[in-house]
C-alpha positions, 0 to 999 in steps of 0.5 A: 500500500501507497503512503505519502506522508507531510514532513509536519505530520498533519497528514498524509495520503494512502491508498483507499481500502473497502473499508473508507466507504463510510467516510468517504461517502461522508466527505462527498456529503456536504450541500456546499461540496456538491455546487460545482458537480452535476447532482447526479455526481454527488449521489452515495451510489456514484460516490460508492463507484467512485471508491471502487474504481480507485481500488481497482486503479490498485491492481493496475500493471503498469499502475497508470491512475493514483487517487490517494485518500487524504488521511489527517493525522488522528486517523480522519479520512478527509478528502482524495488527491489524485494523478489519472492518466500518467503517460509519458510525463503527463498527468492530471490533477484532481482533488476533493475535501469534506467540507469540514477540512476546508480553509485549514491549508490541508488542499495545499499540502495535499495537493504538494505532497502529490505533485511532489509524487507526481514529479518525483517518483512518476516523471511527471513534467505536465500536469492538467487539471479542470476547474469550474470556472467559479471554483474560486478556492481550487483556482486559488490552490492552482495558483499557490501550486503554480499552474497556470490558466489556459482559455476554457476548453468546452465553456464548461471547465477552465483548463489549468497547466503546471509544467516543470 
């Protein structure tokens, strides 16, 4: 099992096991959580497919997608980070917090801890990530971790690009 831990200790990411369903489901939960998601995307049944394809993601040879469940460090399952796709240097990005970890700097450590992977350990020199257009706080996070904007691909999502 995968375990990327935050030099402070605060947390640290791992791969998912059966047994987060629960919390993971919890941190999918929240009414605010769900505004840049199509409603069907914030269901318990999708949330529930959602865990099992990263367990699957587990199994894959080479492994090619890295969602990691974001763990604090009394044990709480938190949120997810993610790189899908890894080929040739590139990825994409992706990241989910329960709302009750918003606002306490988990999503910049997080998200450093796994394009710290990303780019060390997979070779990673583009990485991709989509973001509504009003998801301020994840435009936020893509300028503290340097990405830059890019125009928007299909006027639903705003392409954001970090390259090394």
């Amino acid at each position: 099992m995968l375990t990327l831990a935050e030099p402070n200790g605060r947390l640290r990411l791992r791969d998912f096991l059966p047994s987060d369903l629960d919390a993971y489901l919890a941190v999918r939960r929240g009414a605010a959580f769900g505004r840049h998601y199509a409603v069907e995307q914030t269901r318990a049944d999708f949330s529930a497919r959602l865990l099992s394809g990263f367990l699957a993601q587990q199994r894959q040879s080479p492994r090619r997608d890295w969602q990691l469940a974001i763990v604090r460090a009394d044990g709480a399952l938190i949120g997810s980070a993610g790189l899908r796709g890894v080929d040739a240097g590139e990825a994409e990005f992706g990241i989910e917090l329960a709302e009750a970890a918003w606002r306490q700097g988990y999503a910049v450590e997080a998200a450093g801890l796994m394009l710290a992977f990303g780019r060390e350990r997979l070779a990673c020199r583009r990485i991709r990530a989509h973001c509504a257009p009003g998801n301020v706080a994840m435009l936020s996070l893509a300028r503290k971790l340097g990405f830059d904007m890019q125009p928007l691909r299909d006027g639903r999502r705003l392409d954001l690009l970090l390259a090394a």
